[in-house]
C-alpha positions as CSV (number, residue, x, y, z in Angstrom):
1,X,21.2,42.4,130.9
2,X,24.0,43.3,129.0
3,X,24.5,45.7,126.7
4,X,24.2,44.7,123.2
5,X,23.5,45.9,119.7
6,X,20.0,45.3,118.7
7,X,18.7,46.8,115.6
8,X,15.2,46.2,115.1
9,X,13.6,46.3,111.6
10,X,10.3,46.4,111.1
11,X,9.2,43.3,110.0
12,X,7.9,42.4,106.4
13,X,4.5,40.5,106.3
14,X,4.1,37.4,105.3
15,X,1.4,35.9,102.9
16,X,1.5,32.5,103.7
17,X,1.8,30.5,106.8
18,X,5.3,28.2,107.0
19,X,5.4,25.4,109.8
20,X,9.4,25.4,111.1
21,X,10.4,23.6,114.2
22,X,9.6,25.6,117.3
23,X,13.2,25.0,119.0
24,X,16.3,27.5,118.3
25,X,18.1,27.1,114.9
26,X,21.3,27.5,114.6
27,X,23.1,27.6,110.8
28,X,26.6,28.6,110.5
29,X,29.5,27.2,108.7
30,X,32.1,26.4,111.9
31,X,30.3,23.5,114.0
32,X,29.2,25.0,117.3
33,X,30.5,22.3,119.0
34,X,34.3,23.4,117.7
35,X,33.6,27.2,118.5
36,X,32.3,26.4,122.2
37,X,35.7,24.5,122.7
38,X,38.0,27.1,121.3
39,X,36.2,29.7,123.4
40,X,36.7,27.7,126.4
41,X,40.2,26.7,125.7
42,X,40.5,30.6,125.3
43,X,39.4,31.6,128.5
44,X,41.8,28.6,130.2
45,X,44.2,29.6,128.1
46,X,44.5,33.1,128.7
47,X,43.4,32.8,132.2
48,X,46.5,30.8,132.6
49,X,49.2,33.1,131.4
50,X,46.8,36.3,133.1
51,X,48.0,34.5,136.3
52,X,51.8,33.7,135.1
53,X,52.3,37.7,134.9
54,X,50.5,38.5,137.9
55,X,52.3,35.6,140.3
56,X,49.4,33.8,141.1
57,X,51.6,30.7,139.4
58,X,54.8,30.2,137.8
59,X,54.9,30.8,133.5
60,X,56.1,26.8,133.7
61,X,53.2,26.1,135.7
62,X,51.1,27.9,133.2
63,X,52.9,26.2,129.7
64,X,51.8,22.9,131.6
65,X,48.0,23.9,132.2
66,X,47.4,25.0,128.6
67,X,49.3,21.6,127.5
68,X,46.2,19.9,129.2
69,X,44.1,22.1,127.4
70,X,45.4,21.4,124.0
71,X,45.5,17.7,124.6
72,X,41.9,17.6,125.5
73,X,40.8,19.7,122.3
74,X,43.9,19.1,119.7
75,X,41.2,17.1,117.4
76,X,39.0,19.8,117.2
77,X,41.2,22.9,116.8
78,X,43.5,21.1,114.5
79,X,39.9,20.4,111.9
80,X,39.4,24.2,113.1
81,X,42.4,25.0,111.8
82,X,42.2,23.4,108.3
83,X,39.8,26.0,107.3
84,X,41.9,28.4,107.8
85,X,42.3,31.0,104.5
86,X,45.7,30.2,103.2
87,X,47.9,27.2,103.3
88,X,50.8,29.6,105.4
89,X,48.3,30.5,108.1
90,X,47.4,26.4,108.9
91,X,50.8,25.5,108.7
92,X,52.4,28.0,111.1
93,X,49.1,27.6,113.4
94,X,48.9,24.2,113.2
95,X,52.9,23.6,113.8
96,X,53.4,25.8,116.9
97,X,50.0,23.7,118.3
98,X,51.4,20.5,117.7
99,X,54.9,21.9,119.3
100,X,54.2,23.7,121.7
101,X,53.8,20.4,123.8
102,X,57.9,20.5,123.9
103,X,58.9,23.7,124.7
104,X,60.1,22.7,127.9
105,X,62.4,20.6,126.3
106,X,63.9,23.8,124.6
107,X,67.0,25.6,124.9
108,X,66.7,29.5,125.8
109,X,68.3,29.9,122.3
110,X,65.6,28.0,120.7
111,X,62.8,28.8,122.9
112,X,63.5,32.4,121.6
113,X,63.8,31.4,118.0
114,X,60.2,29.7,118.1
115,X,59.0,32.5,120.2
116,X,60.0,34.9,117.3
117,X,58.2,32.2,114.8
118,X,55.2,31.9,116.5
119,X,54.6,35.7,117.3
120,X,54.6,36.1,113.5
121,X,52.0,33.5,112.8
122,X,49.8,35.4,114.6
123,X,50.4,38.8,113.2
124,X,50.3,36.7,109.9
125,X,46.5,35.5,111.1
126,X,45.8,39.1,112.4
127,X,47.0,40.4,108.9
128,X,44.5,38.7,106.9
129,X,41.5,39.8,108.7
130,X,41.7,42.9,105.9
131,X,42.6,40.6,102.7
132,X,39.5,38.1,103.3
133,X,36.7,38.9,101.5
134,X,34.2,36.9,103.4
135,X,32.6,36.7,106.6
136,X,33.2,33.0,106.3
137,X,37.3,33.6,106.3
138,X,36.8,36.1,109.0
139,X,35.1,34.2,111.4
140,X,37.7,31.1,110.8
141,X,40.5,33.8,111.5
142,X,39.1,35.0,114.6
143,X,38.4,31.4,116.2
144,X,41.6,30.9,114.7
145,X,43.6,33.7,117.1
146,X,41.9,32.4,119.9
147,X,44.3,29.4,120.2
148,X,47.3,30.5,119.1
149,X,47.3,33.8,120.6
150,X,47.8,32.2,124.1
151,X,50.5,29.9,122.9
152,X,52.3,33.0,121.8
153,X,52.3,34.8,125.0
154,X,53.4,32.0,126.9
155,X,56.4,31.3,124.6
156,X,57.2,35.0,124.6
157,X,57.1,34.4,128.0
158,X,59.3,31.5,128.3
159,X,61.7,32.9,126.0
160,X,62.3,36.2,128.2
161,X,60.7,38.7,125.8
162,X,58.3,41.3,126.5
163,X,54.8,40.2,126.1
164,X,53.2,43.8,126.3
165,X,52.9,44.5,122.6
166,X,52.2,41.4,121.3
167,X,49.3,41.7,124.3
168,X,48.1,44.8,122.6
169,X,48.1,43.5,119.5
170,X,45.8,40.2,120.7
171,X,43.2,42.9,122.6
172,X,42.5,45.2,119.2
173,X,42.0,42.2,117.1
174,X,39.3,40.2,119.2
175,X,37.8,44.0,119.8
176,X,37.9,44.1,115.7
177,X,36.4,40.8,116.3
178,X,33.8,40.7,118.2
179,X,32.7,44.2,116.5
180,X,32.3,42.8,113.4
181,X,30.1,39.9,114.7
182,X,28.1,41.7,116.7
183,X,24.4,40.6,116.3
184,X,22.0,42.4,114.0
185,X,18.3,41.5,114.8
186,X,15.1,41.6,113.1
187,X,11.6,39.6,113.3
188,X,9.0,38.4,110.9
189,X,5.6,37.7,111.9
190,X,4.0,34.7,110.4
191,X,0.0,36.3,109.4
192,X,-1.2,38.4,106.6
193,X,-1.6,41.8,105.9
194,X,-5.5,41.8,106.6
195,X,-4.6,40.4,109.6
196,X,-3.7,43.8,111.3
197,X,-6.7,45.0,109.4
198,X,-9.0,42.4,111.4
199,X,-6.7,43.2,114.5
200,X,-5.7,46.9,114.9
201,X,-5.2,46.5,118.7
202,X,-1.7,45.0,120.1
203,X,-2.2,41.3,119.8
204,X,-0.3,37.8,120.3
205,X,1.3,36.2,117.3
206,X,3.8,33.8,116.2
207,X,6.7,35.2,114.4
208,X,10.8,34.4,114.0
209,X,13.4,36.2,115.7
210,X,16.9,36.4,114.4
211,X,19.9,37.4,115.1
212,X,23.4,37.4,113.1
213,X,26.1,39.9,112.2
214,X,24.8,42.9,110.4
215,X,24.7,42.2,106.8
216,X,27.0,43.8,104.4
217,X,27.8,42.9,100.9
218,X,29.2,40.7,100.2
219,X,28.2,38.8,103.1
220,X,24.5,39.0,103.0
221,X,23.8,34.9,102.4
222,X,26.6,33.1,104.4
223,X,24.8,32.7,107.0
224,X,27.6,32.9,109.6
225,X,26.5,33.5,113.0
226,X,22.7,33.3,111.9
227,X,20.2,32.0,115.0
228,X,16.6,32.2,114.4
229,X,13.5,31.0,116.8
230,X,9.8,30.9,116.4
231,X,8.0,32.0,119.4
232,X,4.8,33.7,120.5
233,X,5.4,37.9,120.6
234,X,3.3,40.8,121.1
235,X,2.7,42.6,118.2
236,X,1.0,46.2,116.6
237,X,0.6,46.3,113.0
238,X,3.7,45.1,111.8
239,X,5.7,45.8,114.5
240,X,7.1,43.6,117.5
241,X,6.0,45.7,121.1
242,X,7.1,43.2,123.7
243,X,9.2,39.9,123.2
244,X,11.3,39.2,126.4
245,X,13.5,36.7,125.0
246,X,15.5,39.2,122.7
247,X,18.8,38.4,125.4
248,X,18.4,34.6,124.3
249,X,18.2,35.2,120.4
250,X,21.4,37.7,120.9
251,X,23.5,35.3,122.9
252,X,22.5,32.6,120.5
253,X,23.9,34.6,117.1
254,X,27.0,35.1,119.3
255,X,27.7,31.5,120.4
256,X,27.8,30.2,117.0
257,X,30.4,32.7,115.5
258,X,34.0,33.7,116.5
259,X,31.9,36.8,118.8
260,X,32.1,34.3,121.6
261,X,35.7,33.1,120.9
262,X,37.1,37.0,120.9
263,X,34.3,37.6,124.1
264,X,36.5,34.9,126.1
265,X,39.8,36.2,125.2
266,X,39.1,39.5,126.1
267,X,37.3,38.8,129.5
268,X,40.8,37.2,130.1
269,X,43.0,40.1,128.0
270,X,41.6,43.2,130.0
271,X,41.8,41.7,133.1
């Protein structure tokens, strides 16, 4: 199992019984259908230009796999991207996207100009992580990276500049990322206080596990990253003793926020 973060609180009691759907519930503000196809255009992405720099194909041969990849997920970055926190950051991620389908077509000259331009979007995207102020904005700037960082290597790339920096630059900002959205995990149990009265031996109850990013004002209602089930646990007055499923809840919280999108870039990035 991998290692994770799991703080366990122990759980307040509940007075009443509330019915909720027993499947996984997801709630976040980015649909998880957009942040499982920038994650996976992230690991292509960065796959691609991982192999460029280590010959296993040619940087041209790598601009052309990752045009695929935008063309088969344009629609759904592109209403990623309009999210974004300020007007600059969609524009410049938005216009290097919609370019970068041409840069074959450039001169050296102007490959390095656009190179230049699109290196600073993303230290411009990288830059606001700090001047955001909610986890909302955060998580849109991280999913964010995740598509235009890859478009900046390979134009780096194509425009004979180093790439090692900007590299660097890419790997401590999903590490920033995927920090930040780490899970944070707690459960509820749904029966009384007299219940452990009634019941002072270790007994089988239903109760909601969650998982999201550890709260911190002012973040503590967005709901980013949030994943909650309702399942059977083992339990001793109050407090959860054995529920095996703890891997599941994690690796839901981290699907649904821009943990999975820095995860993919960085299995790519370090390797």
């Amino acid at each position: 199992m991998k290692q994770k973060l799991l703080k366990m609180v122990t759980a307040t009691v509940l007075a009443t019984a509330v019915v909720v759907p027993g499947a996984a519930r997801p709630a976040q503000a980015t649909d998880p259908a957009t942040i499982v196809a920038v994650a996976q255009f992230a690991l292509q992405a960065y796959g691609y230009f991982n192999s460029s720099e280590e010959g296993g194909m040619t940087i041209e041969e790598a601009t052309s796999r990752i045009i695929v990849e935008i063309n088969n997920t344009r629609n759904t970055i592109i209403a990623h991207l309009d999210g974004l926190a300020t007007a600059e950051a969609r524009a410049c991620a938005e216009h290097h996207l919609l370019e970068f389908a041409d840069i074959e077509e450039f001169s050296l000259s102007l490959k390095q100009r656009w190179a230049q331009d699109v290196t600073a979007c993303v230290t411009l995207i990288n830059s606001l992580w700090g001047a955001v102020s909610t986890l909302s904005a955060k998580n849109q700037l991280g999913i964010a990276l995740g598509t235009v960082g890859p478009i900046a290597l390979v134009a780096r790339a194509q425009a004979r500049f180093s790439t090692v920096e900007l590299k660097n630059l890419l790997v401590g900002a999903f590490e920033r990322i995927q920090q930040r959205f780490t899970p944070y995990c707690q459960a509820v149990p749904n029966v009384t206080e007299v219940y452990w009265e009634l019941n002072p031996d270790p007994s089988w109850v239903s109760a909601w596990y969650s998982c999201q990013p550890a709260p911190e004002p002012p973040h503590w209602a967005e709901g980013i990253g949030s994943y909650t089930v309702y399942e059977v646990g083992l339990w001793h007055w109050g407090t959860p003793v054995n529920y095996p499923n703890w891997p599941a809840v994690i690796d839901g919280s981290e699907r649904v926020s821009a943990y999975s999108v820095a995860e993919a870039a960085l299995t790519q990035l370090r390797g």
